[in-house]
C-alpha positions as CSV (number, residue, x, y, z in Angstrom):
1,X,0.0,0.0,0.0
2,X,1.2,3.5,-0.9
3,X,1.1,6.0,1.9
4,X,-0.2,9.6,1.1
5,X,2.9,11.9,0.9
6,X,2.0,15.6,0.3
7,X,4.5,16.9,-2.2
8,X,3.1,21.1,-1.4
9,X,4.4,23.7,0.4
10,X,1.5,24.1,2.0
11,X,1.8,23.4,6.1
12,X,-1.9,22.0,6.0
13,X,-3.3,19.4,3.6
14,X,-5.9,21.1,1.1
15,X,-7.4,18.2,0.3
16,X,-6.9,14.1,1.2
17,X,-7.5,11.4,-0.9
18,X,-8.9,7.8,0.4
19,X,-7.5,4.7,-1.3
20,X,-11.1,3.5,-2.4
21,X,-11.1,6.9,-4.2
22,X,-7.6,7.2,-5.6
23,X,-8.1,3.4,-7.0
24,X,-11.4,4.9,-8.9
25,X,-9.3,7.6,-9.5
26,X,-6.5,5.6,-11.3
27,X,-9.5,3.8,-13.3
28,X,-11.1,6.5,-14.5
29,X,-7.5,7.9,-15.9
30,X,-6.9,5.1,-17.9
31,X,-10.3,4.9,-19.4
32,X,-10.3,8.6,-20.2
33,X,-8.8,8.9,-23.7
34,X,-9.3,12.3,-24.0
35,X,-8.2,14.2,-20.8
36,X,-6.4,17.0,-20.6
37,X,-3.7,15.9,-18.2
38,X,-2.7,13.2,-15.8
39,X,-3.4,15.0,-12.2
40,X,-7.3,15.2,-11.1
41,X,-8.0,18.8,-10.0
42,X,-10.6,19.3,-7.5
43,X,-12.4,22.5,-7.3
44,X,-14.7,24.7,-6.2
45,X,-17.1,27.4,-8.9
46,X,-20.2,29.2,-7.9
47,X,-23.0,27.6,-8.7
48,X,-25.0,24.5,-7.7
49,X,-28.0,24.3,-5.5
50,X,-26.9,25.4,-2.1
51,X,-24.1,28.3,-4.2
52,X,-21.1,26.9,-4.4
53,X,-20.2,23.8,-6.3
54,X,-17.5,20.8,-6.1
55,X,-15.7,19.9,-9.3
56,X,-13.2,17.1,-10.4
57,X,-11.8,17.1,-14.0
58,X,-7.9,15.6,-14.9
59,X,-6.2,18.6,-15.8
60,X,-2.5,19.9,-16.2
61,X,-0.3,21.3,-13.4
62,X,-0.8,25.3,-13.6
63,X,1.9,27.1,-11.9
64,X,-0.4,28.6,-8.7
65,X,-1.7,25.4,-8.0
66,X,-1.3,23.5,-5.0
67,X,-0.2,19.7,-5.0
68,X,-0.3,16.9,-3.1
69,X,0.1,13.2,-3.7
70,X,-2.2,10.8,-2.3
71,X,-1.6,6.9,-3.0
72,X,-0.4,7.1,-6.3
73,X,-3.0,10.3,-7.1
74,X,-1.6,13.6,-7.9
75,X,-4.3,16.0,-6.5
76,X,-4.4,19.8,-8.0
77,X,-6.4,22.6,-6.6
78,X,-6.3,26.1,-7.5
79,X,-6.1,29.3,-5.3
80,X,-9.3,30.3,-5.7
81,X,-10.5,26.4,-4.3
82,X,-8.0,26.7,-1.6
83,X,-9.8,28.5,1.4
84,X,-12.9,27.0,0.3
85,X,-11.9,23.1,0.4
86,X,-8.8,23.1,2.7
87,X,-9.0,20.0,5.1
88,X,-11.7,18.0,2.8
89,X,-11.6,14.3,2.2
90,X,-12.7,13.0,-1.5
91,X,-13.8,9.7,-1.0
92,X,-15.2,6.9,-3.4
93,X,-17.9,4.6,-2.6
94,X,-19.4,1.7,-4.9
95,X,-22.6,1.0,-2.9
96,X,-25.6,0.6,-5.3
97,X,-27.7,3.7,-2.8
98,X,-25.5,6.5,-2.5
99,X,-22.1,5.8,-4.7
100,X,-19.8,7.9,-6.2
101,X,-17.4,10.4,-5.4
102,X,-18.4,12.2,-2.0
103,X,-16.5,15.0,-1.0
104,X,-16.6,15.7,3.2
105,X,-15.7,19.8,3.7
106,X,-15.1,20.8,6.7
107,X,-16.1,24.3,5.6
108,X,-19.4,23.6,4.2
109,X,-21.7,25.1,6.2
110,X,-24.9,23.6,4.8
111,X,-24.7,20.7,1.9
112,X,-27.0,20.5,-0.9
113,X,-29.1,17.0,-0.5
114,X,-27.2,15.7,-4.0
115,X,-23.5,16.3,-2.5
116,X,-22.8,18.5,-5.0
117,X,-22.7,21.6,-4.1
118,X,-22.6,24.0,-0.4
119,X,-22.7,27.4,1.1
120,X,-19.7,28.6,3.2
């Protein structure tokens, strides 16, 4: 098993990865024949139910980003994501009820019922 080794400057984590997710992760990247880029980028965009929404997307490595590793995962997240997400866990879950990607914030106030989106 791979351990999570954060490889940003950043003294706290912006966001964690759980190995169920980063396997999903790793899936989904070799599927994807069209990506732009190997890293996933998580990130937040107004919008969404509740006003602010969660995004995920493989994407190049922008200068400003932040970047962690998480069990094989290279995990991006812009500045303007960064306050918003800092300390959030994406996990995966394969359950028939309730499966998917799920994204736990500490800084979400109130989450939309879907998952998708919250106000801070």
């Amino acid at each position: 098993m791979v351990t999570g080794v954060q490889t940003c400057a950043l003294p706290i984590s912006i966001v964690t990865v759980t190995p169920n997710a980063a396997d999903e992760i790793r899936n989904l990247r070799e599927k994807e024949t069209d990506r732009n880029g190997d890293h996933l980028r998580v990130y937040i965009e107004k919008g969404g139910c509740s006003g602010m929404q969660y995004g995920m997307v493989f994407d190049e490595e922008r200068p400003d980003d932040a970047k962690a590793e998480w069990h094989g995962v290279t995990v991006l997240v812009d500045p303007f994501s960064v306050d918003y997400i800092r300390g959030a866990v994406v996990d995966f879950s394969d359950a028939l009820n309730d499966g998917g990607f799920k994204i736990n914030n500490p800084n979400a106030k109130d989450n939309c019922g879907c998952g998708k989106s919250f106000s801070s």
